[in-house]
C-alpha distance (Angstrom), angle and dihedral (degrees) to the residues before:
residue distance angle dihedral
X1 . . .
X2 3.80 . .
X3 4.18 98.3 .
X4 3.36 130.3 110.1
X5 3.63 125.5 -141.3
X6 4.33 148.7 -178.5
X7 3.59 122.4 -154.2
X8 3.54 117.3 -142.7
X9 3.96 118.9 -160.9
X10 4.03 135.2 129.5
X11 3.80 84.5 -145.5
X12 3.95 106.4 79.8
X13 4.08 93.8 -171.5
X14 3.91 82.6 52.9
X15 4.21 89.8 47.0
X16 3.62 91.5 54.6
X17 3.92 104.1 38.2
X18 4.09 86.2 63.9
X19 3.71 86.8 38.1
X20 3.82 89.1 61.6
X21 4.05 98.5 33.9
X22 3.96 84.2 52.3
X23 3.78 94.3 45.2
X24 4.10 93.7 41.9
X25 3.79 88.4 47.1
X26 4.29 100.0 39.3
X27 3.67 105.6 7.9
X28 3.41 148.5 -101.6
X29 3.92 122.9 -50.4
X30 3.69 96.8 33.8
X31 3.51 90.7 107.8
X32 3.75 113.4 65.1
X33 3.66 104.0 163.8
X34 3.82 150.8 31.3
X35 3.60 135.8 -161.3
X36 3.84 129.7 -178.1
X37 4.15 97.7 -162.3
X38 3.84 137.0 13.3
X39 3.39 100.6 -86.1
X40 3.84 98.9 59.4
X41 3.73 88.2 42.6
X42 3.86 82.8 53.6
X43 4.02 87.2 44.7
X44 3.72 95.1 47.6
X45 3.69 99.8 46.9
X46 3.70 86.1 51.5
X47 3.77 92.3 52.4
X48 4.28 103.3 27.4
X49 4.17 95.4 38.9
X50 3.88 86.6 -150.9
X51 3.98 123.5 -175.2
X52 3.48 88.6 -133.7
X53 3.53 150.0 47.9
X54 4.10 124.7 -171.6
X55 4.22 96.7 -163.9
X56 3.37 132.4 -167.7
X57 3.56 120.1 -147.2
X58 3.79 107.4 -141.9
X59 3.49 115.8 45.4
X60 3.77 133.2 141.7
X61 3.86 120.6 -78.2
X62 3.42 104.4 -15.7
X63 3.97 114.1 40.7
X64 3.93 120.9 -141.9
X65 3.77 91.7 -109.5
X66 3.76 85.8 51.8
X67 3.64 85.5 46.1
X68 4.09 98.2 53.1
X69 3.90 91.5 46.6
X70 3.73 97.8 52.8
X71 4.11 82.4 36.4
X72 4.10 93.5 52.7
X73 3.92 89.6 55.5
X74 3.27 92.7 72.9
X75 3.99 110.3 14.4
X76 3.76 104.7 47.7
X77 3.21 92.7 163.6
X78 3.95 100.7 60.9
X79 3.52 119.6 102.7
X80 4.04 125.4 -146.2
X81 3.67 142.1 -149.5
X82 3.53 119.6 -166.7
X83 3.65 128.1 -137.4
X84 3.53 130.7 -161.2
X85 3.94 157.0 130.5
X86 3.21 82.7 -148.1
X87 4.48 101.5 109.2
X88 3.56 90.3 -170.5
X89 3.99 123.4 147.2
X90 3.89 89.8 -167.1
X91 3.86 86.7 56.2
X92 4.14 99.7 38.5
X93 4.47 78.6 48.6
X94 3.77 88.1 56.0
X95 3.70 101.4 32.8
X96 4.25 84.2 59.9
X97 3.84 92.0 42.2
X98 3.62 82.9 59.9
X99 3.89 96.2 55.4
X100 3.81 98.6 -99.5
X101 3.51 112.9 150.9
X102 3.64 100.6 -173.9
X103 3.92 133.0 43.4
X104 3.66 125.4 -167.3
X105 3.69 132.7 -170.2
X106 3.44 133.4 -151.5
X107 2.87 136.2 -87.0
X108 3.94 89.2 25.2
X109 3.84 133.7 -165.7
X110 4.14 102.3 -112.6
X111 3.42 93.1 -128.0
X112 3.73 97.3 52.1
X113 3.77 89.6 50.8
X114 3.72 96.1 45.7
X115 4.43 88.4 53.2
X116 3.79 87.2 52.2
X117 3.87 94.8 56.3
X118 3.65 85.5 44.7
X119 3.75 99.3 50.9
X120 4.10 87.6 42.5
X121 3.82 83.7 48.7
X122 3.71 96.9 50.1
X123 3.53 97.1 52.3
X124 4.07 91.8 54.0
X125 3.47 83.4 52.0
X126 3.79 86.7 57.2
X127 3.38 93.4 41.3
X128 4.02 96.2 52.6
X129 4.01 88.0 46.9
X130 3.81 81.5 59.9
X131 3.35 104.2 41.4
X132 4.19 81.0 52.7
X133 3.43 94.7 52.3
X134 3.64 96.7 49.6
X135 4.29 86.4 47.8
X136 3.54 87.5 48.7
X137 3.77 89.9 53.1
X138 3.56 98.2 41.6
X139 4.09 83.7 53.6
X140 3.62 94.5 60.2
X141 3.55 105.2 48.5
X142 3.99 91.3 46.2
X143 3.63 80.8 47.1
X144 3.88 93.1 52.6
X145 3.56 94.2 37.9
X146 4.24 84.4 53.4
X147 3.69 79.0 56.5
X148 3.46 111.4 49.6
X149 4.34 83.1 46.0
X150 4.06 86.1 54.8
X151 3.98 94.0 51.1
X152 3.69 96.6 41.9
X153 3.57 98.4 -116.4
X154 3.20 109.7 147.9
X155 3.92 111.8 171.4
X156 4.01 135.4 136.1
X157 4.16 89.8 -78.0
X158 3.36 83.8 62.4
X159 3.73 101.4 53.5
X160 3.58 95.2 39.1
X161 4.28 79.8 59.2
X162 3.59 87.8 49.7
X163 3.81 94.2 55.4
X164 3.52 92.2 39.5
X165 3.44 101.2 51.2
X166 4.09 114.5 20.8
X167 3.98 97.6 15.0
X168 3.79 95.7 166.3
X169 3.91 92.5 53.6
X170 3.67 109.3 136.6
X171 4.08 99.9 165.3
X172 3.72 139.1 1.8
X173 3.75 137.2 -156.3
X174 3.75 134.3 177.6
X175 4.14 133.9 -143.7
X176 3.85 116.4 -165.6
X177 3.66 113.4 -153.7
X178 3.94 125.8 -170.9
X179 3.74 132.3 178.1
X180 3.86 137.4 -161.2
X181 3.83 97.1 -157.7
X182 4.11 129.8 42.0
X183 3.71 114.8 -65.0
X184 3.62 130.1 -164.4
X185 3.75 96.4 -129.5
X186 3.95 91.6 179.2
X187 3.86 89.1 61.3
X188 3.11 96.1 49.5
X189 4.07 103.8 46.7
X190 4.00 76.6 48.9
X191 3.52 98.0 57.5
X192 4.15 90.2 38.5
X193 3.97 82.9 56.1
X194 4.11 83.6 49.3
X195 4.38 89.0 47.7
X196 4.09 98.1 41.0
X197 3.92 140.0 45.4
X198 3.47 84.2 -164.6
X199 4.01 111.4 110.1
X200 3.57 108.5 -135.3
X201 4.13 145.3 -176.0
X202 3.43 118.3 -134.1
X203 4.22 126.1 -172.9
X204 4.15 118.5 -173.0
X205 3.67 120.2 -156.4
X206 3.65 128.6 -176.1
X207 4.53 97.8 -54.1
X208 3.29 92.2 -17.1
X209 4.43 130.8 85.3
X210 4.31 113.0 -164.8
X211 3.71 107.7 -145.5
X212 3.98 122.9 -168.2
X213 3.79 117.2 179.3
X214 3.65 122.2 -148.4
X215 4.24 114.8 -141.5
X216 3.65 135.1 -162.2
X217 3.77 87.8 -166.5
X218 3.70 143.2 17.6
X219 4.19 105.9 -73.5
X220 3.77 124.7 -141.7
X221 3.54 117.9 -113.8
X222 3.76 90.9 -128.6
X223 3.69 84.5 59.4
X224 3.96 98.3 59.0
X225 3.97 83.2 39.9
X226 3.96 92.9 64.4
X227 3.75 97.2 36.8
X228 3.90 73.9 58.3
X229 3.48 102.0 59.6
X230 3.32 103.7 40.0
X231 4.08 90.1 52.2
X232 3.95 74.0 52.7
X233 3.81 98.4 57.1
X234 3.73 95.7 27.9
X235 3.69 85.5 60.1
X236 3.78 99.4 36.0
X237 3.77 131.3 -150.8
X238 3.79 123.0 -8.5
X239 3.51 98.3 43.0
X240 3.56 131.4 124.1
X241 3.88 121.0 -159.7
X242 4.04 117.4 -174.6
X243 3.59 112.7 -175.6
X244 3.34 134.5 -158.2
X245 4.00 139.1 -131.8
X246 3.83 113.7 -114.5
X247 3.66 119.6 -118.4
X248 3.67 133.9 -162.5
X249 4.05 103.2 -145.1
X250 3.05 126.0 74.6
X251 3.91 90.7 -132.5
X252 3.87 83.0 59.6
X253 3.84 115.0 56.6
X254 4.32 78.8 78.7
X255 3.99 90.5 75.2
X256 3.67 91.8 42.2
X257 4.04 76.5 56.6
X258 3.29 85.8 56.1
X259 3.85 102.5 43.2
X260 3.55 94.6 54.3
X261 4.36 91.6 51.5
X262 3.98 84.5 53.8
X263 3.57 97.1 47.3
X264 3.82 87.9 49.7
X265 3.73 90.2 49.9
X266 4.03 94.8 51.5
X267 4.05 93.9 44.3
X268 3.93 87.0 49.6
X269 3.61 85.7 90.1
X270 3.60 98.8 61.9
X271 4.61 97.8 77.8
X272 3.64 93.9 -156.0
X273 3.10 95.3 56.9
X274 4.09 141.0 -118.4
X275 4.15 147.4 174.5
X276 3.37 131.4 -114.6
X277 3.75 151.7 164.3
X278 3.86 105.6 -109.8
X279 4.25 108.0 -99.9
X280 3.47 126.8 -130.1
X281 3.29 104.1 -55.4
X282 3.09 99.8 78.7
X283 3.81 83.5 74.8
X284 3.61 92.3 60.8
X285 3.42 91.7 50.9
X286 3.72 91.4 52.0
X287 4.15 94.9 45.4
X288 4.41 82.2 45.2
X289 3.83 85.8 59.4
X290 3.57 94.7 42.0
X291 3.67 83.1 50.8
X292 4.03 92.1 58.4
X293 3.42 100.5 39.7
X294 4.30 87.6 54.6
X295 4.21 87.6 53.2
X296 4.24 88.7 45.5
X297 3.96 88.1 54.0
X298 3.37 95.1 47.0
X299 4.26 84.3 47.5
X300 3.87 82.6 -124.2
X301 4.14 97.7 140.4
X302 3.71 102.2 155.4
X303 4.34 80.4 62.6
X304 3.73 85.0 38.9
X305 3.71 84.2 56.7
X306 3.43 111.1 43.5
X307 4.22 82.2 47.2
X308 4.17 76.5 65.8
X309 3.60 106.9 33.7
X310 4.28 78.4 61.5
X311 4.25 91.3 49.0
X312 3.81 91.0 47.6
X313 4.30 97.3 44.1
X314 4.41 82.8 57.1
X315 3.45 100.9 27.0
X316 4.24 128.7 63.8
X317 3.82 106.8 147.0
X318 3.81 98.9 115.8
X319 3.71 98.2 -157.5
X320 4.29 85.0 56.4
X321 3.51 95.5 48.6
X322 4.51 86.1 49.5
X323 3.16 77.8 55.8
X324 3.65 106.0 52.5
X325 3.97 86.5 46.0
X326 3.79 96.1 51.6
X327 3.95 75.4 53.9
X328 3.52 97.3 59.1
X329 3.71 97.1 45.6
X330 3.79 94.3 52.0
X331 3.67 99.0 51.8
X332 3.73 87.6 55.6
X333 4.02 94.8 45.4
X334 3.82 81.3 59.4
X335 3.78 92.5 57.4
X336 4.19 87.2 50.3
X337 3.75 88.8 -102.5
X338 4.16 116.1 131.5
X339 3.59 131.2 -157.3
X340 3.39 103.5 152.9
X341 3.82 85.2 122.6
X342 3.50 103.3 77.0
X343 4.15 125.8 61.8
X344 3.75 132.5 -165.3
X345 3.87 113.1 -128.6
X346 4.09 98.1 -170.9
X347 3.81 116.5 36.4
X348 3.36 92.2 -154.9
X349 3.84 107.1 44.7
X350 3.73 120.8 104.7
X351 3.55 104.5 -148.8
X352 3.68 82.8 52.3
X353 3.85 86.8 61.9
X354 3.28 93.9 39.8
X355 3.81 96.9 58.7
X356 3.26 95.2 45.2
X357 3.75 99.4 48.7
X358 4.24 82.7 47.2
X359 3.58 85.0 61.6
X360 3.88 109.7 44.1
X361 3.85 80.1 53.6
X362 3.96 93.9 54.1
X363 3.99 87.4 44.6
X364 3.62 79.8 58.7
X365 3.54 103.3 50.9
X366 3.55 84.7 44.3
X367 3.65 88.7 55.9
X368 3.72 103.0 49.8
X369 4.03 85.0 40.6
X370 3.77 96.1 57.3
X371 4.02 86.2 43.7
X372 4.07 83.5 58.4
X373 3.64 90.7 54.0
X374 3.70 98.5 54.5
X375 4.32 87.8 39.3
X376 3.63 84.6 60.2
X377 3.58 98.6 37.1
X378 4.26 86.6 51.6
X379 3.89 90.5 53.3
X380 3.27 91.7 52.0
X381 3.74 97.6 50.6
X382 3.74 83.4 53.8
X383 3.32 97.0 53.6
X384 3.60 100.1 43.9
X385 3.97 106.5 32.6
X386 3.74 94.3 109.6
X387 3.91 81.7 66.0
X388 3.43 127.8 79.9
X389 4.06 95.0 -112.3
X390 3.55 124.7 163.5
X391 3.98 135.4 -146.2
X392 4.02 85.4 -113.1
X393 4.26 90.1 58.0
X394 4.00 90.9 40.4
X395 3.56 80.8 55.5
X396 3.58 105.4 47.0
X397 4.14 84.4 44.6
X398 4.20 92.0 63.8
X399 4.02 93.4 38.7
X400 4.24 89.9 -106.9
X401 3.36 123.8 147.1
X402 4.20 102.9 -126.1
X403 4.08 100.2 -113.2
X404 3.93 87.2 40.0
X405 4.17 95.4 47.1
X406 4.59 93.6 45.0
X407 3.77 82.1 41.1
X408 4.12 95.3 56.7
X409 3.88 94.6 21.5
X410 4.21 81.4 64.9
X411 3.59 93.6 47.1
X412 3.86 94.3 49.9
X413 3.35 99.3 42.4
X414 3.85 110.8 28.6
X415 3.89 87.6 -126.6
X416 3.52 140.8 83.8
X417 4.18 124.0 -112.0
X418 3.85 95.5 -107.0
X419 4.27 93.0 47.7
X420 3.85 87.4 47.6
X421 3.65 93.7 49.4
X422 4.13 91.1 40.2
X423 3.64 89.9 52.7
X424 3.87 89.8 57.0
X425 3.06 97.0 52.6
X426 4.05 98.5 43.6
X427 3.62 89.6 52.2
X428 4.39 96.4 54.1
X429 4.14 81.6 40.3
X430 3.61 87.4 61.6
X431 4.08 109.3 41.9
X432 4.20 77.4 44.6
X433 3.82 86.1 56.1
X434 3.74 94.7 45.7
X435 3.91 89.9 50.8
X436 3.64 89.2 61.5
X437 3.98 94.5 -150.7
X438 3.69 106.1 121.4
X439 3.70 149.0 27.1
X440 3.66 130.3 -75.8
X441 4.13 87.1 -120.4
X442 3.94 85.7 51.3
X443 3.75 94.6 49.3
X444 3.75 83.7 43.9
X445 3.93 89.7 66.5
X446 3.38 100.7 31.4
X447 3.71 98.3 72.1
X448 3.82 94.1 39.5
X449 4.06 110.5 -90.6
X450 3.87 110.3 124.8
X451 3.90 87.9 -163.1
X452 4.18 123.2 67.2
X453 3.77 90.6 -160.8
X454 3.68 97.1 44.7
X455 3.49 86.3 43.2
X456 3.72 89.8 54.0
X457 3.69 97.5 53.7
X458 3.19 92.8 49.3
X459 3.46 84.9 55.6
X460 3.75 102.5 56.1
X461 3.84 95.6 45.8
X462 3.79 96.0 62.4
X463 4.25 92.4 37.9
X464 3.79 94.1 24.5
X465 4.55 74.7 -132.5
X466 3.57 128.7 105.3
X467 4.11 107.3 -127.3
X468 3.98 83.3 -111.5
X469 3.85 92.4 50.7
X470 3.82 84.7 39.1
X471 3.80 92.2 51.6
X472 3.69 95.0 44.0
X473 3.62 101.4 50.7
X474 3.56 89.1 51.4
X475 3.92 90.7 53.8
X476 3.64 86.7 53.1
X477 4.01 93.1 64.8
C-alpha cells in the first residue's frame, strides 16, 4: 500500500496496537509518525506531509477535531479517520463537518477498521489518478502552446492558450541550452525553479533543452544574462547557452525564439563552451527578410529569389534557415495574406525556394485581386443603392459567381451584402432627414425601399428611433 500515515492517540498501548494490526495487515513503513495530543499531530503533519491521519478524539490540550481544523489550513490534501470511544452523534456531526470521511470507534472489530483504511485509501488513489490526469493535461497544452510560440503561429488558439494558461503574461523571452556530455536536466530545471519566480515551459530534444519564460513585467537584460551564467557554471564546460531578448507581444516572444537559436549558432565556435545574446547579425537577418517580404508584395519572385539564393550560399544551419521561413510567412499573415498551405521538404533546395516564393507572390496577387473585386463591387453599391439591386446583380456586375462573391465580400468587409447595402442607405436616409426638405414617403424612395413601413422598421432596429422621433429630437438641439 503506497500511503503514508500518523497516528494520533494520548493512549500509547492504543497507538501501537493499530500500529501493529496496520503493519501485520499492509506492511511495515506505512506508518511514519506518532503523536500523543493535537499539537504534535499538528507538528508532525507539518513536518511528515502524510496521506493519512488515524485521530483520536479526546486528547489533552488540543482535541483531534481541533487538531484537523488547524491541520486542513494548511494540508488540504490530508485525509482523516477518527477514532474514538466516544459514541457521540454531536461528535460523528462535527467530525464530518470537518471533512472526515471515516469514523471509528473503540474498541473496533479488526476487520472493520482495516475496510475503512482501505476505502479512505482507495479514494486517494482516485484522487492522485486525478490530480495526474489533470497534470498530464495541463502538460500538453503548455506544451502545445510552447509549440505554436516556436513555429510562429500566432492565431486566436493561441491566445485563448495564453489566457487560459499564463493570463497575467506581460513579456516572454527564451534561452536555448545544448550540451556535448550527459546533463542532469532534472537538477538543473530544479535549481532554475530555486533562481526564478518566473513559471516557465521547458521541451528537451536530443542535446539540446528549449526554455520559454513566462513574465509579469518587462525583464532586464542583465537579468536573463545572470540566469545565463549560472545555468553555465551549474552545468559546467561544454555547454552552450543562447539567450534570448524579452518581448512584450505576444506576436513577439517568436523572434526572441529566434535570437536565442542564432546566438547558439555564433557561440558554437567557442569548444568549451559559453552564452550569449545573439550579435548583430541577427539584424541583418531581420533587414534580409524585410528585404523578401518587400519583393513578394510587389509579386517580384525572381528578386525574392535571388534575395534567397544569397541567404542559402552563407547560411546551412537548417534549424536557422526554419527559422527564417517561419519569418517570412508571419510577416505576410500580418498583412491578411496565408500560405500556410504550402511546405518545403529540403531546406536547402532551390527549386524548393523557388516554388514557394512563386506562390506567396500569387497569394498576393490573389489578394490585392479579390480586394479589387469587392472595391468595385462597393462603388457600385454606392452608385446604385437607391435601386432595388440584389446580391445576385452585384455579382454578375464584378464577374463572381453568387456563393463565391457573399463568401469573399464577408471576408473583406466583416459584413454581409444586405448590412452593407442597409447601412448605405440608413446613412443618405438620415442627412435627407436632417435637411428637412421632403417627406418621409419621399425619403422612403429615394434611398431604395418601395415600402414606408418596412422602411421604418428597418429604421428603428439599427437607431432604436423612428425617422419622426429621429427628426424631432434633432429639431430639439
Amino acid at each position: 500500500m503506497d500511503i503514508k500515515m500518523i497516528l494520533a492517540d494520548d493512549e500509547m498501548i492504543e497507538r501501537k496496537a493499530m500500529k501493529k494490526l496496520i503493519e501485520d495487515h499492509f506492511g511495515e513503513g506505512l506508518v511514519i509518525g506518532e503523536a500523543a495530543n493535537g499539537r504534535q499531530a499538528i507538528e508532525l503533519a507539518d513536518k511528515l506531509h502524510p496521506d493519512l491521519i488515524l485521530m483520536d478524539v479526546k486528547m489533552p490540550g488540543i482535541n483531534g477535531l481541533e487538531a484537523i481544523e488547524k491541520i486542513q489550513i494548511k494540508h488540504k490534501n490530508i485525509k482523516f479517520i477518527m477514532v474514538s470511544a466516544y459514541d457521540s452523534f454531536e461528535y460523528v456531526k462535527k467530525a464530518m463537518n470537518e471533512g472526515v470521511k471515516e469514523y471509528i470507534l473503540k474498541p473496533a472489530e479488526e476487520e472493520e477498521t482495516i475496510q475503512t483504511i482501505i476505502r479512505v485509501y482507495q479514494e486517494i488513489l482516485r484522487e492522485r489518478e486525478q490530480i495526474q490526469k489533470q497534470r498530464q493535461s495541463l502538460e500538453i497544452s503548455r506544451q502545445y502552446f510552447l509549440k505554436k510560440i516556436i513555429g510562429f503561429n500566432i492565431n486566436e488558439e493561441t491566445w485563448c492558450l495564453k489566457n487560459e494558461l499564463f493570463p497575467d503574461m506581460k513579456c516572454g523571452y527564451f534561452i536555448i541550452y545544448e550540451w556535448e556530455d550527459d546533463q542532469d536536466i532534472h537538477f538543473l530545471l530544479d535549481r532554475l525553479n530555486n533562481w526564478t519566480d518566473s513559471p516557465f515551459i521547458y521541451h528537451v530534444q536530443k542535446n539540446q533543452m528549449i526554455l520559454f519564460f513566462i513574465l509579469q513585467e518587462r525583464i532586464r537584460k542583465e537579468e536573463i544574462i545572470k540566469l545565463g551564467r549560472r545555468l553555465f557554471i551549474a552545468s559546467g564546460n561544454k555547454t552552450w547557452i543562447g539567450l534570448g531578448h524579452p518581448y512584450d507581444k505576444l506576436e513577439d516572444p517568436p523572434r526572441s525564439y529566434q535570437d536565442a537559436l542564432l546566438a547558439i549558432q555564433q557561440i558554437k565556435k567557442f569548444k568549451k563552451g559559453g552564452y550569449s545574446f545573439p550579435t548583430n547579425a541577427s539584424h541583418s537577418m531581420a533587414e534580409l527578410k524585410d528585404k523578401i517580404v518587400d519583393c513578394i508584395l510587389k509579386t517580384e519572385s525572381i528578386q525574392a529569389f535571388q534575395q534567397v539564393k544569397d541567404m542559402l550560399r552563407d547560411e546551412k544551419n537548417i534549424e536557422i534557415i526554419q527559422e527564417f521561413h517561419f519569418e517570412i510567412k508571419q510577416a505576410l499573415h500580418k498583412k491578411g495574406i496565408h500560405v500556410n498551405d504550402f511546405h518545403i521538404r529540403n531546406w536547402l533546395e532551390l527549386d524548393e525556394w523557388e516554388k514557394f516564393l512563386q506562390y506567396c507572390c500569387l497569394q498576393v496577387h490573389h489578394y490585392f485581386h479579390s480586394k479589387g473585386y469587392i472595391e468595385r463591387a462597393k462603388t457600385y453599391i454606392q452608385q446604385n443603392y437607391h435601386k432595388p439591386i440584389t446580391l445576385e446583380e452585384v455579382a454578375e456586375h464584378v464577374d463572381l459567381s453568387a456563393p463565391y462573391f457573399t463568401k469573399l465580400f464577408k471576408e473583406k468587409t466583416n459584413k454581409t451584402f444586405i448590412d452593407y447595402l442597409t447601412e448605405i442607405r440608413l446613412t443618405k436616409a438620415k442627412e435627407l432627414l436632417l435637411e428637412h426638405q421632403l417627406s418621409f414617403k419621399e425619403i422612403c424612395f429615394q434611398v431604395g425601399y418601395r415600402d414606408p413601413n418596412y422602411f421604418s422598421r428597418v429604421f428603428k432596429k439599427y437607431y432604436h428611433l423612428s425617422p419622426r422621433e429621429f427628426q424631432n429630437q434633432i429639431l430639439k438641439k
